[in-house]
mmCIF file of the C-alpha atoms, coordinates in Angstrom:
data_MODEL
# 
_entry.id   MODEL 
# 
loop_
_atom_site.group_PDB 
_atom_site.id 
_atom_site.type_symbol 
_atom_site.label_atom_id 
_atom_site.label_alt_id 
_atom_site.label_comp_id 
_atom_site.label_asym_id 
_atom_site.label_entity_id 
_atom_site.label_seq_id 
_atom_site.pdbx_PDB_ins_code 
_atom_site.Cartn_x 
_atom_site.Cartn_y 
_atom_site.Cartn_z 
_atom_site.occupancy 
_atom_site.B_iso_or_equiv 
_atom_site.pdbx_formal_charge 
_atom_site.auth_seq_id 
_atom_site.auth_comp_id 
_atom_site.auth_asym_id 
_atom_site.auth_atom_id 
_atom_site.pdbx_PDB_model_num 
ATOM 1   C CA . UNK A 1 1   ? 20.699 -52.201 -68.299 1.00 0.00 ? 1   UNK A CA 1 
ATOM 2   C CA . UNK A 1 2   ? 22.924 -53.912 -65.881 1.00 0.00 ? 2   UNK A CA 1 
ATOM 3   C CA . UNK A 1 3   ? 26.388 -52.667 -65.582 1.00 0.00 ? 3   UNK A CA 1 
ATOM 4   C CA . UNK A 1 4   ? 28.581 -54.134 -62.790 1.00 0.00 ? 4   UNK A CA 1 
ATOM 5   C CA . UNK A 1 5   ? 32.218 -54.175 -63.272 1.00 0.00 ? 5   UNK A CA 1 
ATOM 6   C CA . UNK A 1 6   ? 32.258 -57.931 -62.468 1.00 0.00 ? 6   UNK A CA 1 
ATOM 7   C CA . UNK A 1 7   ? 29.642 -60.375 -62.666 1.00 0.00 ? 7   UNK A CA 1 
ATOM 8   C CA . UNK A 1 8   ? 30.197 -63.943 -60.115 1.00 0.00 ? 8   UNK A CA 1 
ATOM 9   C CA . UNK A 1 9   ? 30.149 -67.353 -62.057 1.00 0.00 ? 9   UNK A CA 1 
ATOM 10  C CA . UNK A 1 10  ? 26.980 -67.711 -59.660 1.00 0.00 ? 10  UNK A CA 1 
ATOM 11  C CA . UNK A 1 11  ? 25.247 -64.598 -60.251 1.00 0.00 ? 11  UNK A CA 1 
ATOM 12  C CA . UNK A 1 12  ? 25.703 -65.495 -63.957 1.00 0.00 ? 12  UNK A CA 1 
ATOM 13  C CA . UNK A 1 13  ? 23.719 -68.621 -63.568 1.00 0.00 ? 13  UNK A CA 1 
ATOM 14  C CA . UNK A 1 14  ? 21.109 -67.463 -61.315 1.00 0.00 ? 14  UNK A CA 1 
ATOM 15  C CA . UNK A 1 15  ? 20.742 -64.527 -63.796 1.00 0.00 ? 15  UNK A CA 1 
ATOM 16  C CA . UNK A 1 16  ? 20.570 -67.135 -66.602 1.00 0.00 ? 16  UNK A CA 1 
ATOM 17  C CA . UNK A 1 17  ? 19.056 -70.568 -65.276 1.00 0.00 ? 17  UNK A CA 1 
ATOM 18  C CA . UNK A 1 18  ? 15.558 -70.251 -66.895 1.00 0.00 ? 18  UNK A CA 1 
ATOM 19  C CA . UNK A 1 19  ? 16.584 -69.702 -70.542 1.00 0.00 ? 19  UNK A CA 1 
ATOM 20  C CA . UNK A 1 20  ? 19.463 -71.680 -69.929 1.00 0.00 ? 20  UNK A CA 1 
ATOM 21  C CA . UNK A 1 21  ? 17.336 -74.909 -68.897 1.00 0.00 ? 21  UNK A CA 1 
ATOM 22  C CA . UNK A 1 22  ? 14.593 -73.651 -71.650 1.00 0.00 ? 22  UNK A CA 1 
ATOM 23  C CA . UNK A 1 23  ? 17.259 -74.218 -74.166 1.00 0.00 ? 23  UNK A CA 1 
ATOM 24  C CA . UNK A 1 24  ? 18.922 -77.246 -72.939 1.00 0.00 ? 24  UNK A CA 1 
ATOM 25  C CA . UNK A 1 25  ? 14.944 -78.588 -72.440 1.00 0.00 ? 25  UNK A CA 1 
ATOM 26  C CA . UNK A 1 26  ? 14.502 -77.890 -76.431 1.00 0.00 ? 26  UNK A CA 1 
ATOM 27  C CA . UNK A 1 27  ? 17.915 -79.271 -77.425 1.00 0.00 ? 27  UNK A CA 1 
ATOM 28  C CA . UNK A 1 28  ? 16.941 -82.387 -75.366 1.00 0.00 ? 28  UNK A CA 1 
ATOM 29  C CA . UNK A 1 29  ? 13.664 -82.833 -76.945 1.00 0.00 ? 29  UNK A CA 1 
ATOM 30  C CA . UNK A 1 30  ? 15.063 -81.884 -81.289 1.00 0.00 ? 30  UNK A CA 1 
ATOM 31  C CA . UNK A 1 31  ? 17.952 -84.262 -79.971 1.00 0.00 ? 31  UNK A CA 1 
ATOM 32  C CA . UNK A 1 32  ? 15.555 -87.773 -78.681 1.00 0.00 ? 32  UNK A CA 1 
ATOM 33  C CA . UNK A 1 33  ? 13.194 -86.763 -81.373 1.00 0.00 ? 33  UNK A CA 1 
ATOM 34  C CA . UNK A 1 34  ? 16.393 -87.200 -84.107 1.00 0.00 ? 34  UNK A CA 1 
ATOM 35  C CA . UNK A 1 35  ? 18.136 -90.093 -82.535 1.00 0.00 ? 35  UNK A CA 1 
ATOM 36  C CA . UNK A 1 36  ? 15.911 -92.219 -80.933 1.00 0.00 ? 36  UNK A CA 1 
ATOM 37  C CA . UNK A 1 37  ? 12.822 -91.603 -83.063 1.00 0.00 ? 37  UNK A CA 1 
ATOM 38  C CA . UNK A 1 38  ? 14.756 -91.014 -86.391 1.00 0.00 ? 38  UNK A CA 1 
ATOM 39  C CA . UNK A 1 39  ? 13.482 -87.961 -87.376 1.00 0.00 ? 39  UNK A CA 1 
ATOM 40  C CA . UNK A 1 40  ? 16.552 -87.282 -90.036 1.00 0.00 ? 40  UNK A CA 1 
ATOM 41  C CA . UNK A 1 41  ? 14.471 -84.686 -91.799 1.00 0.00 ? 41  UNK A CA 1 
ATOM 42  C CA . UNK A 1 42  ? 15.372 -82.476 -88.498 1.00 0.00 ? 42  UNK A CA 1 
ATOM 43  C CA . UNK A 1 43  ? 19.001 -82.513 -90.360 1.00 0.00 ? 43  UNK A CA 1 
ATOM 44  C CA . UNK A 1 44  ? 19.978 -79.336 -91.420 1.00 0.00 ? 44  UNK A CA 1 
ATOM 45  C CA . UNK A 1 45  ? 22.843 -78.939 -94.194 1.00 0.00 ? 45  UNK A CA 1 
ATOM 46  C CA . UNK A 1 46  ? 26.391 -76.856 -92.594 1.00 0.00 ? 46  UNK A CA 1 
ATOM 47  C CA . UNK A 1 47  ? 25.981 -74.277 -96.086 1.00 0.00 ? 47  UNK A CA 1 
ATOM 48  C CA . UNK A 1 48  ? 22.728 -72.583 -95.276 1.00 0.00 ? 48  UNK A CA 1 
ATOM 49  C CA . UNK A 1 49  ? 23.537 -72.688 -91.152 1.00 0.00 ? 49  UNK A CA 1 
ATOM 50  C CA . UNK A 1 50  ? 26.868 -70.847 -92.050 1.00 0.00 ? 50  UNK A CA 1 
ATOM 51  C CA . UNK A 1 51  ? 25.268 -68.076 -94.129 1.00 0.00 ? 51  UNK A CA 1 
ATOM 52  C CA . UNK A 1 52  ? 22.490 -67.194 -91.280 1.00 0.00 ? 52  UNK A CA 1 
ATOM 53  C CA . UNK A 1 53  ? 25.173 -67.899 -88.634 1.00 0.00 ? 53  UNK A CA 1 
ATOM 54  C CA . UNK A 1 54  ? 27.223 -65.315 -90.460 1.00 0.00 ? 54  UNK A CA 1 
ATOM 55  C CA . UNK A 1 55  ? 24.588 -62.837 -91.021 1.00 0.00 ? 55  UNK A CA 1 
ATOM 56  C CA . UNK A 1 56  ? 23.416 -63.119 -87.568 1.00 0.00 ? 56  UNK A CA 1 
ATOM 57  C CA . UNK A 1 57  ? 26.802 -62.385 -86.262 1.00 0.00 ? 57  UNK A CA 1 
ATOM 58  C CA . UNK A 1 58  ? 26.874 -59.244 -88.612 1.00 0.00 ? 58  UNK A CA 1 
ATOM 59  C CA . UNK A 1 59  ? 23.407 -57.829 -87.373 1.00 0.00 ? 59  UNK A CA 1 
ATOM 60  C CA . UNK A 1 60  ? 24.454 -58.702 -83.549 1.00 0.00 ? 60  UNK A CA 1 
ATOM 61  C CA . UNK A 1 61  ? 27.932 -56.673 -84.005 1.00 0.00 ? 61  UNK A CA 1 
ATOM 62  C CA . UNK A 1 62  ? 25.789 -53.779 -85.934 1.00 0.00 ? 62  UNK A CA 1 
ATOM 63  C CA . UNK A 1 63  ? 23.415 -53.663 -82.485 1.00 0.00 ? 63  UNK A CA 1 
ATOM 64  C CA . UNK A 1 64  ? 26.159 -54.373 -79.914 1.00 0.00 ? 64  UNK A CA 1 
ATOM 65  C CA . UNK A 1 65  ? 27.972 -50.687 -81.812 1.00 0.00 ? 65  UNK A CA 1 
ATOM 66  C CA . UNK A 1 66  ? 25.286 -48.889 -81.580 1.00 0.00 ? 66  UNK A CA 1 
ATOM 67  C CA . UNK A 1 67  ? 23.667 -49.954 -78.603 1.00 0.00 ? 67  UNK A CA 1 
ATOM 68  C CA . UNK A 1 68  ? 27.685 -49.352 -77.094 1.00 0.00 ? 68  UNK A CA 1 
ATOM 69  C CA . UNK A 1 69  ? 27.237 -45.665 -79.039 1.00 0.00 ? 69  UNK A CA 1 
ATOM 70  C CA . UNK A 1 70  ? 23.661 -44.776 -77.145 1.00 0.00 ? 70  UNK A CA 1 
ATOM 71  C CA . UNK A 1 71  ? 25.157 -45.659 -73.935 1.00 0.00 ? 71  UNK A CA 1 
ATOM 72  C CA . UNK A 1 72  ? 28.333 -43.060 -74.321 1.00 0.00 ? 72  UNK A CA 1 
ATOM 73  C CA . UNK A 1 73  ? 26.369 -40.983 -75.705 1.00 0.00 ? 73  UNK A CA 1 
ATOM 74  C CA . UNK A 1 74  ? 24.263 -40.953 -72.600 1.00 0.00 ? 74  UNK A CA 1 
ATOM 75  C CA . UNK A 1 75  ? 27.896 -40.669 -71.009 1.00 0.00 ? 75  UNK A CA 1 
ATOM 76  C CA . UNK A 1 76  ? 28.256 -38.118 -72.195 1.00 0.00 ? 76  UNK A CA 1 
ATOM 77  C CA . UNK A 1 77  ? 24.883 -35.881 -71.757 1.00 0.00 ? 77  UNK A CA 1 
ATOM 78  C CA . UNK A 1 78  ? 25.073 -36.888 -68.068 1.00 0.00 ? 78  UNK A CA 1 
ATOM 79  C CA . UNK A 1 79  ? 28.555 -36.078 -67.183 1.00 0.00 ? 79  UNK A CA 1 
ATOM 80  C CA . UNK A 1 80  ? 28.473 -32.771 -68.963 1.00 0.00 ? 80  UNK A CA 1 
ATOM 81  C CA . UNK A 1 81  ? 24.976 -32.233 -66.383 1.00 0.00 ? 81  UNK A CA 1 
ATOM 82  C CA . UNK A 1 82  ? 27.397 -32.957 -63.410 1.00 0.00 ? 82  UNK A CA 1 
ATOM 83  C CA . UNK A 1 83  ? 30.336 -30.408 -64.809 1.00 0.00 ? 83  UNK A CA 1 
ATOM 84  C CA . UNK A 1 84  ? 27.512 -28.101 -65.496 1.00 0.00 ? 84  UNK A CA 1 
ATOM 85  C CA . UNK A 1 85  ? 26.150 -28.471 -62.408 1.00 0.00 ? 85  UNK A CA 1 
ATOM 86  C CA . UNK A 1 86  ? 29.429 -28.160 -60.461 1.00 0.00 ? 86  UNK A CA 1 
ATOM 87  C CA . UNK A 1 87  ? 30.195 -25.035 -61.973 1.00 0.00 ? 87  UNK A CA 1 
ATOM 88  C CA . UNK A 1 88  ? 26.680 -23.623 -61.524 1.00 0.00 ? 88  UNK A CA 1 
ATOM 89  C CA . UNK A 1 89  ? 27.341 -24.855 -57.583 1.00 0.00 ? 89  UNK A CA 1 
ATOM 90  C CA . UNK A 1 90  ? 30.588 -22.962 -57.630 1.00 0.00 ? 90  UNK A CA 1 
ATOM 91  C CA . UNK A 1 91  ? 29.000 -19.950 -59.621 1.00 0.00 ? 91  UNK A CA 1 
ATOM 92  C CA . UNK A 1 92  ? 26.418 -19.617 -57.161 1.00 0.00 ? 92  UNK A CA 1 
ATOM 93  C CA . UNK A 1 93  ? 28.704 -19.918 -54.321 1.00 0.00 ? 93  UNK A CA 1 
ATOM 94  C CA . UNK A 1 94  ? 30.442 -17.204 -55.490 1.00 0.00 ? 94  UNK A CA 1 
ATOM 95  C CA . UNK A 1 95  ? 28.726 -14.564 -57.198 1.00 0.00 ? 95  UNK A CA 1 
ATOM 96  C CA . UNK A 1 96  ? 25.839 -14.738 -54.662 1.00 0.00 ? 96  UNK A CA 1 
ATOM 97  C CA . UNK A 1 97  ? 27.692 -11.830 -52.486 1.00 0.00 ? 97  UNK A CA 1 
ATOM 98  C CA . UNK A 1 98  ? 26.790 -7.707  -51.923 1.00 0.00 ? 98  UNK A CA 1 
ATOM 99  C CA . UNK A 1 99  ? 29.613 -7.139  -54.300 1.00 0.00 ? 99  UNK A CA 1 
ATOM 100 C CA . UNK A 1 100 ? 27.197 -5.231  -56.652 1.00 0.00 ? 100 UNK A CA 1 
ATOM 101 C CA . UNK A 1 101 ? 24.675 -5.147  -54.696 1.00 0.00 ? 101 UNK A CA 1 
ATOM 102 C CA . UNK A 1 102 ? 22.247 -1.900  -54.227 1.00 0.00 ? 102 UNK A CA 1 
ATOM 103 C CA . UNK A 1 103 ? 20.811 -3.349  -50.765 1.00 0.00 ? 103 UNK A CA 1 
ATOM 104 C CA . UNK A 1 104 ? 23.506 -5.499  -49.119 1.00 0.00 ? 104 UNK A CA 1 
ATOM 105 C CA . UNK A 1 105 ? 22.040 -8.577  -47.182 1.00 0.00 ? 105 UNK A CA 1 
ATOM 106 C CA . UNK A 1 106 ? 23.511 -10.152 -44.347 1.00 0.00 ? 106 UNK A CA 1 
ATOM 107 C CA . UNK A 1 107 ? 25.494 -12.827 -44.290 1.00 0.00 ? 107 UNK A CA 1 
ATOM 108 C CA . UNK A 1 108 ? 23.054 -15.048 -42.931 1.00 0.00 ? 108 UNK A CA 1 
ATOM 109 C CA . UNK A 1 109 ? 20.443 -14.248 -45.852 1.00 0.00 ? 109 UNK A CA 1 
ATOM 110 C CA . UNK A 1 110 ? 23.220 -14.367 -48.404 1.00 0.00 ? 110 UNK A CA 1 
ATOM 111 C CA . UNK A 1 111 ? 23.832 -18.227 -47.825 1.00 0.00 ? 111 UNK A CA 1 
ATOM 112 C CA . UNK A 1 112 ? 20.053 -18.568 -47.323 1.00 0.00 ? 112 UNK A CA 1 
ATOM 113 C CA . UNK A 1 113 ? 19.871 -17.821 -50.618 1.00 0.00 ? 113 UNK A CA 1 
ATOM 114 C CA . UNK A 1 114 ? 22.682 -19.805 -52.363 1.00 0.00 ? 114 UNK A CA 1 
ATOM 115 C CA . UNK A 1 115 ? 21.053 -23.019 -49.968 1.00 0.00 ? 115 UNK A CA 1 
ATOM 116 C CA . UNK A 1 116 ? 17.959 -22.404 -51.427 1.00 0.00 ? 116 UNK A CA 1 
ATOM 117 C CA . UNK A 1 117 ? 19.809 -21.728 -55.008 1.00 0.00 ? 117 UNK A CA 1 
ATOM 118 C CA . UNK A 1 118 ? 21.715 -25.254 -54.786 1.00 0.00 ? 118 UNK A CA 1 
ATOM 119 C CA . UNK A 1 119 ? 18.893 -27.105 -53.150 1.00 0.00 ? 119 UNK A CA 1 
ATOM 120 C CA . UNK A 1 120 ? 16.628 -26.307 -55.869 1.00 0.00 ? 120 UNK A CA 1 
ATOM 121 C CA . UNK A 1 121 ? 19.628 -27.382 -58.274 1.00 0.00 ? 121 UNK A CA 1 
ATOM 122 C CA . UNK A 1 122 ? 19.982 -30.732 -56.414 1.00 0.00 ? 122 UNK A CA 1 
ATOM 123 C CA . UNK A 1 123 ? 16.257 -31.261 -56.584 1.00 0.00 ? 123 UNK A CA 1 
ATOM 124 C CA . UNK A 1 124 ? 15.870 -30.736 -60.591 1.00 0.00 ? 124 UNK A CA 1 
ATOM 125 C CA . UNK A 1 125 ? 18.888 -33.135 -60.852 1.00 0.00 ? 125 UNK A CA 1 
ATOM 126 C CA . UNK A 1 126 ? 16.716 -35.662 -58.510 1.00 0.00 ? 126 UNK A CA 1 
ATOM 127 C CA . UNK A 1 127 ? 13.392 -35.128 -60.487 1.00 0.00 ? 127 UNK A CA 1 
ATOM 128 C CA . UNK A 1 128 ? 15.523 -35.944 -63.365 1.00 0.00 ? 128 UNK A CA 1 
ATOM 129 C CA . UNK A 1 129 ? 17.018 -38.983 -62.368 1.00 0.00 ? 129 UNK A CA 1 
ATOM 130 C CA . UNK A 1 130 ? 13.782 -40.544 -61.624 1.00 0.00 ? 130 UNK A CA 1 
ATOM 131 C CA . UNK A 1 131 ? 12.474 -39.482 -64.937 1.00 0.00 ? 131 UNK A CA 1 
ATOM 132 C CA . UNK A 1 132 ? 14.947 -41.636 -66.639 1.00 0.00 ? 132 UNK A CA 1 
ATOM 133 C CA . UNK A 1 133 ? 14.250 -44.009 -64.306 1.00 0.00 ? 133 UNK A CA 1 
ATOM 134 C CA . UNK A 1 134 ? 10.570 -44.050 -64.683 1.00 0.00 ? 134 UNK A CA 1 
ATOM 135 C CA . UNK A 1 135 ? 9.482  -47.478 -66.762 1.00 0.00 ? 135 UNK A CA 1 
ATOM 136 C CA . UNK A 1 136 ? 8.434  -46.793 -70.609 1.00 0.00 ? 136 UNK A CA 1 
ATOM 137 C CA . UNK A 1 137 ? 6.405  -48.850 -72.380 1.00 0.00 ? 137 UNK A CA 1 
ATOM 138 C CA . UNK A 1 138 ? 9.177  -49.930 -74.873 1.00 0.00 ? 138 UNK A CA 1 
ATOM 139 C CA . UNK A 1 139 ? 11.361 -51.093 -71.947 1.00 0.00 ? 139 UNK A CA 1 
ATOM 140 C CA . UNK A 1 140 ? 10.533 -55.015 -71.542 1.00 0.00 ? 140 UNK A CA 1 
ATOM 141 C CA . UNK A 1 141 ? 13.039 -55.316 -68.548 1.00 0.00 ? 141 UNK A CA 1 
ATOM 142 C CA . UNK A 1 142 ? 10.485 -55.818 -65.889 1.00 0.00 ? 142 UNK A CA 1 
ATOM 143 C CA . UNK A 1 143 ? 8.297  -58.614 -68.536 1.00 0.00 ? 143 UNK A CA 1 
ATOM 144 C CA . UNK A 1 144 ? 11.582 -61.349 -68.226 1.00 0.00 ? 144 UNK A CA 1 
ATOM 145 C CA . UNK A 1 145 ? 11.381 -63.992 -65.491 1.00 0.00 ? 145 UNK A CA 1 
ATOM 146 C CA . UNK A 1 146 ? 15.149 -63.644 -64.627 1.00 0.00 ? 146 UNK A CA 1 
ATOM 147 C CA . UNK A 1 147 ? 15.016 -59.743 -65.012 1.00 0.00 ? 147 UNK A CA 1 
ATOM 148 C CA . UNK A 1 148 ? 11.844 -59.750 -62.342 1.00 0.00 ? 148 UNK A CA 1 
ATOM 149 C CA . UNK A 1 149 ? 13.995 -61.978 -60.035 1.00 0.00 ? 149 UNK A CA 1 
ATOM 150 C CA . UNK A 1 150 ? 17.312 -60.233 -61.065 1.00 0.00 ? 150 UNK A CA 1 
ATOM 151 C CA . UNK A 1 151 ? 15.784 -57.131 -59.369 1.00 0.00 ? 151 UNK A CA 1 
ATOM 152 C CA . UNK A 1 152 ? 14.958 -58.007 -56.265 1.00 0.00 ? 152 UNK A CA 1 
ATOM 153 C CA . UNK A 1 153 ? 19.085 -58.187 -55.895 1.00 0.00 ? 153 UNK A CA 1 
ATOM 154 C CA . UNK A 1 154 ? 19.663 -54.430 -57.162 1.00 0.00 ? 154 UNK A CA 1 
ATOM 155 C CA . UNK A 1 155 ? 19.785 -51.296 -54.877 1.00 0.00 ? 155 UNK A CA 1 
ATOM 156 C CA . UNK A 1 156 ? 17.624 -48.628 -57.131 1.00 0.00 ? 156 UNK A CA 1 
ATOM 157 C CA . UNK A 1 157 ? 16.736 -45.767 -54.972 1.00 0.00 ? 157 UNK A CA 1 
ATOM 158 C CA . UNK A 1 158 ? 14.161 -44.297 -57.945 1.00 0.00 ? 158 UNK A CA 1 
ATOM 159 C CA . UNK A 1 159 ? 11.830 -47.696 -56.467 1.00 0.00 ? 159 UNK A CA 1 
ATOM 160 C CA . UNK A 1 160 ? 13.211 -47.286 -53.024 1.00 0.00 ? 160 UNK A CA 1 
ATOM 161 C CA . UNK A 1 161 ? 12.023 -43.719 -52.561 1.00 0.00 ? 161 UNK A CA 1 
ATOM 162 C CA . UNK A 1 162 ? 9.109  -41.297 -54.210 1.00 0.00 ? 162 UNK A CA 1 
ATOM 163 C CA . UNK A 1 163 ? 10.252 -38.659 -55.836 1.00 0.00 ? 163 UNK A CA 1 
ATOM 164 C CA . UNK A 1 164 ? 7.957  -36.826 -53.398 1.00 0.00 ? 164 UNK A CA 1 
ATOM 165 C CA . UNK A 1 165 ? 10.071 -37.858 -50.529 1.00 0.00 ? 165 UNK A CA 1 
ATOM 166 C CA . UNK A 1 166 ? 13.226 -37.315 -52.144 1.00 0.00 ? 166 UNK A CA 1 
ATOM 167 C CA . UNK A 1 167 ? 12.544 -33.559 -52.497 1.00 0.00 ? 167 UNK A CA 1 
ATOM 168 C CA . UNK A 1 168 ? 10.886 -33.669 -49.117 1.00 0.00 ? 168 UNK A CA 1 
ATOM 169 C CA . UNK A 1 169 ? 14.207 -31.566 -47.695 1.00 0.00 ? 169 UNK A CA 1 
ATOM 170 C CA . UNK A 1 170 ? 15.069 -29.835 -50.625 1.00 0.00 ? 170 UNK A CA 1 
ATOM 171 C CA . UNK A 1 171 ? 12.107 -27.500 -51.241 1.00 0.00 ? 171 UNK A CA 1 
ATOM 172 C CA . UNK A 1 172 ? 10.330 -25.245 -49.564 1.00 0.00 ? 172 UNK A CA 1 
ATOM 173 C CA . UNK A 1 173 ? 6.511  -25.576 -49.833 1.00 0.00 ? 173 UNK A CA 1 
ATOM 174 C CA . UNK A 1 174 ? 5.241  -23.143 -51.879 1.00 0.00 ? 174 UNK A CA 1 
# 
């Protein structure tokens, strides 16, 4: 999905041009073939083309709410990840100290350890993000002409980056 909080009247036609000029290709062609040739049995009465243009607009406003519902929902999940992980950063900040501690550390191991803690925190949250990322075979994104192109103008740092490299700094070895 393509979210953008404003799309240019030329990015819109780039995005667009090949179904747009496959459609105005077909009109052109039902269009000669109907006026020129006189092919009037192309004629379609307004009564049937008003029932399936109605029921089409139902089943597109059904998809568009719950296509609108998946996305918050997925809101949702991933901001309450961020809060959680916030207060897991602050947590750990926090209650990593020799307050009931039987051997106290030094102060240099103690944020060793809540490095290591958060690092390791930052890491899952990167191995996540490029699982969502990661194409399924449902997805048909990549299979559209204009998508394919479309791409080339997006910054994604899941195709940018392995995950391998991305956790490169953030773990240790073993």
């Amino acid at each position: 999905m393509l979210t953008k909080s404003k799309y240019s009247n030329r990015e819109m036609f780039l995005w667009t041009r090949w179904a747009t000029l496959r459609f105005l290709s077909y009109a052109l062609v039902v269009g000669v073939f109907y006026e020129l040739m006189g092919f009037y049995f192309l004629r379609i009465p307004w009564a049937p083309l008003a029932v399936i243009g109605t029921a089409v607009a139902f089943i597109i406003g059904f998809r568009n709410n719950a296509s609108y519902d998946r996305i918050w929902e997925a809101r949702k999940i991933w901001g309450g990840i961020v809060n959680t992980s916030r207060t897991w950063g602050m947590k750990t900040k926090d209650m990593v100290s020799n307050k009931h501690a039987k051997n106290p550390r030094t102060e240099e191991e103690l944020n060793l350890i809540k490095t290591r803690l958060i690092y390791r925190h930052i890491a899952w949250m990167s191995a996540l993000r490029h699982a969502m990322r990661s194409p399924k075979p449902w997805e048909d994104f990549g299979k559209d002409k204009s998508n394919t192109e479309w791409a080339h103008f997006l910054n994604i740092p899941e195709k940018e980056f392995t995950l391998s490299e991305e956790l490169e700094g953030l773990l240790s070895i073993e």
